[in-house]
C-alpha positions in Angstrom: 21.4 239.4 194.8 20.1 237.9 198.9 16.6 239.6 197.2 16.6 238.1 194.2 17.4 234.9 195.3 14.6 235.5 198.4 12.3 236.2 195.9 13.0 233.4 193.6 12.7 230.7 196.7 9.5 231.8 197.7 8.0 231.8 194.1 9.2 228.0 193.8 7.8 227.4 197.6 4.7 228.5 196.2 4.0 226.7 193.4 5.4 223.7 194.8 2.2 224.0 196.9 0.2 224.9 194.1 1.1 221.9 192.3 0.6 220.1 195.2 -2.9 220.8 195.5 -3.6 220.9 192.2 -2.1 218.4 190.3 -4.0 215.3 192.3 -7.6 217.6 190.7 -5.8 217.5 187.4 -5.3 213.4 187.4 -8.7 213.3 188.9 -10.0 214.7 186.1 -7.5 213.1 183.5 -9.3 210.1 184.8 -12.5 210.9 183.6 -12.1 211.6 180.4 -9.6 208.4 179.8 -10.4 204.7 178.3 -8.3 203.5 180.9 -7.0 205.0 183.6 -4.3 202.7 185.1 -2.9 202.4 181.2 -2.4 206.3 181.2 -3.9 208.8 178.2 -2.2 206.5 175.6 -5.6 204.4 176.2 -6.9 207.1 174.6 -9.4 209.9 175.5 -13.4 209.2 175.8 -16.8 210.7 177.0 -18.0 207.3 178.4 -17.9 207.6 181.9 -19.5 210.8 181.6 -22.4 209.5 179.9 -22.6 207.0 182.3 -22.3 209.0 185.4 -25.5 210.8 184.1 -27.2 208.1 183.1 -26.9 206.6 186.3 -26.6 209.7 188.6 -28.6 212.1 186.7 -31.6 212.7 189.2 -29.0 213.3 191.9 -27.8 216.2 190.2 -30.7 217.7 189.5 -32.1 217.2 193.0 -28.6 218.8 194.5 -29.6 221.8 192.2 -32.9 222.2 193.3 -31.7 222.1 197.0 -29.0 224.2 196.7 -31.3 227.0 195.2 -34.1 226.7 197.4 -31.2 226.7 200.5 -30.1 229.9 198.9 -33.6 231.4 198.8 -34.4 230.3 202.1 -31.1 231.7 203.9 -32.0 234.9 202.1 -35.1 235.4 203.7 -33.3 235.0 207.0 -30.1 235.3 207.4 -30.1 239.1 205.6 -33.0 240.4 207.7 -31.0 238.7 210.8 -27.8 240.4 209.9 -29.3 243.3 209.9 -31.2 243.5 213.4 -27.8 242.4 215.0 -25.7 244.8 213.1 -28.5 247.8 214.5 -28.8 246.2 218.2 -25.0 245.5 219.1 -24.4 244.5 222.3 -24.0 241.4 224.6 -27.4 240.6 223.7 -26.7 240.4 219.4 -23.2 238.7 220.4 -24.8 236.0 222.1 -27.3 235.5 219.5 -25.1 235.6 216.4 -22.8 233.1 218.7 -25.8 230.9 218.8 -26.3 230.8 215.0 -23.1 230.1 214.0 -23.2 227.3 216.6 -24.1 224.2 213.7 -20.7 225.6 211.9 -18.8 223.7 215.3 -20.7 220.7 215.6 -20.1 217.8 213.2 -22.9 217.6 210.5 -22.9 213.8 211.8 -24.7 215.3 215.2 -26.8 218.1 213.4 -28.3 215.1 211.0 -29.3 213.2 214.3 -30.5 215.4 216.7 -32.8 216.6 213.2 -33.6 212.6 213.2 -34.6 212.5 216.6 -36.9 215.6 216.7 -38.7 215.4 213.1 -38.1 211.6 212.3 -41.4 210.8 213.5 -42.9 212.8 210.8 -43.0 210.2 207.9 -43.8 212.3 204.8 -41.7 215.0 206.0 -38.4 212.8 206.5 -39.2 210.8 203.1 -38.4 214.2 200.9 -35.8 216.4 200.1 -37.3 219.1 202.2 -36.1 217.3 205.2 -32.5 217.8 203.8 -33.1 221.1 202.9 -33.4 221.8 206.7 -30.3 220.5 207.9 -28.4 222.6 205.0 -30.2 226.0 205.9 -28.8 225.3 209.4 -25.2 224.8 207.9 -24.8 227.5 205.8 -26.9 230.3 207.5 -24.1 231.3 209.9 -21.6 231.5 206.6 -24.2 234.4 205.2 -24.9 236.1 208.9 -21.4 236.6 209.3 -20.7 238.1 206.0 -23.6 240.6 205.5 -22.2 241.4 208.9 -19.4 242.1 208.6 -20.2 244.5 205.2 -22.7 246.5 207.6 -19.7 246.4 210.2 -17.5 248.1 207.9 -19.9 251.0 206.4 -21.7 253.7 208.6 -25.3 252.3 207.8 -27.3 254.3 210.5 -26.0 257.3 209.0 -27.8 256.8 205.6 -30.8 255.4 206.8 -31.3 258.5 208.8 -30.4 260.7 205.8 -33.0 258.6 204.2 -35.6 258.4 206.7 -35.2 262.7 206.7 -36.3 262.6 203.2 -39.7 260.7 204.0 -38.4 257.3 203.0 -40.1 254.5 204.9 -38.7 251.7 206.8 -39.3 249.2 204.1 -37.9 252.2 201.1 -34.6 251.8 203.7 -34.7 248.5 203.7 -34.4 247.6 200.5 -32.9 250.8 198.6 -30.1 251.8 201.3 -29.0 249.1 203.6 -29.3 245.9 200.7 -27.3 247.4 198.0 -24.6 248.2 200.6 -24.9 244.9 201.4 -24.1 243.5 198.3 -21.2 242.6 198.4 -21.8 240.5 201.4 -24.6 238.8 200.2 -22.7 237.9 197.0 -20.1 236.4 198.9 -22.5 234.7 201.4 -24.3 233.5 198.3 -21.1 231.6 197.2 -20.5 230.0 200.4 -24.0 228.7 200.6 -24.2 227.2 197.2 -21.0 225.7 197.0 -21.5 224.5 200.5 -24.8 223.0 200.1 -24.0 221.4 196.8 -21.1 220.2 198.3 -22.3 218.7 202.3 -21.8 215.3 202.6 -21.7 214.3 206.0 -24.9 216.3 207.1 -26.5 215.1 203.6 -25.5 211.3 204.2 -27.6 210.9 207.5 -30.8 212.9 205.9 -31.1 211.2 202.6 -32.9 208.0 201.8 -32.9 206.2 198.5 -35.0 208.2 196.7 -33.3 211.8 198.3 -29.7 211.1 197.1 -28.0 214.6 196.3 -24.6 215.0 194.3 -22.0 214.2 196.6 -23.7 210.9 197.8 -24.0 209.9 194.7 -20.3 210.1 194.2 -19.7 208.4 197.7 -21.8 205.3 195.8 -19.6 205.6 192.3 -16.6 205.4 194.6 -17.6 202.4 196.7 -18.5 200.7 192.9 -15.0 200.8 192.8 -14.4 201.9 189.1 -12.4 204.9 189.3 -13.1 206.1 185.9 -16.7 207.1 187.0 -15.9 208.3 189.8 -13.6 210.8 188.2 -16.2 212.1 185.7 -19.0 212.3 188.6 -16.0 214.4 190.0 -15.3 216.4 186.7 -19.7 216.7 186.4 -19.2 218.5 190.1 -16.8 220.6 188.3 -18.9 221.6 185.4 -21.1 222.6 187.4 -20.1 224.4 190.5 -16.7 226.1 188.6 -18.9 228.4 186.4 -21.2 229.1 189.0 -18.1 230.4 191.4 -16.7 232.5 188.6 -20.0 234.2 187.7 -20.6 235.5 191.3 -17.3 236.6 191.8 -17.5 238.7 189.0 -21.2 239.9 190.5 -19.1 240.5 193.6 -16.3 242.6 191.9 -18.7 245.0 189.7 -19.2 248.4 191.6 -22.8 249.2 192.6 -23.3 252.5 191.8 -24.0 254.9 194.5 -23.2 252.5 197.3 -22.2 253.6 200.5 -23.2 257.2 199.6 -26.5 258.8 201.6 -29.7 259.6 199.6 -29.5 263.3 200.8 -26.1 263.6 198.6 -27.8 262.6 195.5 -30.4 265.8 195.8 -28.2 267.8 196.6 
């Protein structure tokens, strides 16, 4: 009965918290999709301030796209290769420099976005596009995949199969990409969702980089806030929705599918 009644508290604890975090999303959205928000639903239900919020805002979704996928392609490039030369040095040395890159993760985006100012600010052309933005969110979210196509290769005896590998005449580069990556994926998946969802998501860092013609997502619903018309700034909420939700639920599913013959050594497969 004391177990029963343990049990039964700690269900309602927890979805008294649940509700508490996700009922004030729920009204957000509500708000959206409703004639008038302050009269309630019996208003009545309407896709106005959705069509609004992309006729005025369009251009900052699409641009907070396009950074978000170049970040990702970018962070690729470097932050797997990186993982990777850490994971295989060790040491003080790799500590200190994996300490280093996840340094922009602890300092305010705020001081990232000016210290980026100061050194390439002079450089007209380069601080007028979206490229300059771009920069500050590869240094944001590149620790977030370091650390978790680490901590994969910390997990799984990597050496091992590349020298199984490199017995059976594979090069570095046949290593590279058909041993250590796919028992990587699962980091890189999850690294990948942190990045995207991060770099569609920065505001502060974002805020001191844009200019009027650079305005991504999330500045664009700091603006529909200050119009003060809560309706579309609800939708622009619900559009950020739309868009990042599916995103989130395709990876993980990427993330939960098995690769086949992961963390298994070339040399068992001829045998």
């Amino acid at each position: 009965m004391q177990r029963r009644r343990s049990f039964y508290l700690q269900l309602a604890f927890t979805l008294a918290v649940c509700a508490f975090l996700i009922v004030p999303v729920f009204l957000s959205v509500l708000a959206g999709v409703t004639e008038n928000f302050f009269v309630g639903i019996r208003s009545g239900l309407t896709l106005r301030w959705i069509g609004e919020v992309w006729g005025l805002y369009s251009e900052t979704i699409y641009l907070s796209l396009i950074i978000a996928i170049a970040c990702l392609a970018v962070v690729l490039a470097i932050g797997v290769p990186a993982a990777y030369v850490l994971a295989r040095r060790g040491g003080m040395v790799a500590r200190f420099i994996e300490e280093t890159i996840v340094l922009p993760v602890a300092v305010p985006g705020l001081a990232i976005a000016l210290a980026l100012i100061i050194t390439y600010g002079g450089f007209r052309d380069f601080r007028s596009s979206w490229a300059f933005i771009l920069v500050g969110h590869v240094l944001y979210t590149l620790p977030f995949m370091v650390r978790s196509v680490l901590a994969v290769l910390s997990s799984i005896d990597f050496k091992t199969l590349e020298e199984s590998a490199a017995s059976l005449g594979a090069s570095f580069t046949q290593r590279f990409f058909q041993v250590v990556l796919p028992n990587c994926r699962p980091g890189i998946l999850a690294g990948s969702l942190m990045v995207v969802t991060l770099s569609v998501g920065e505001f502060n860092l974002t805020w001191m980089l844009h200019t009027p013609v650079t305005k991504t997502l999330p500045v664009g619903l700091a603006d529909s806030y200050a119009s003060m018309r809560l309706e579309v700034a609800s939708a622009y909420t619900l559009v950020f929705f739309i868009m990042i939700v599916p995103l989130l639920i395709a990876m993980q599913l990427m993330a939960d599918t098995k690769v086949p013959g992961t963390h298994r050594a070339p040399a068992e497969d001829t045998a």
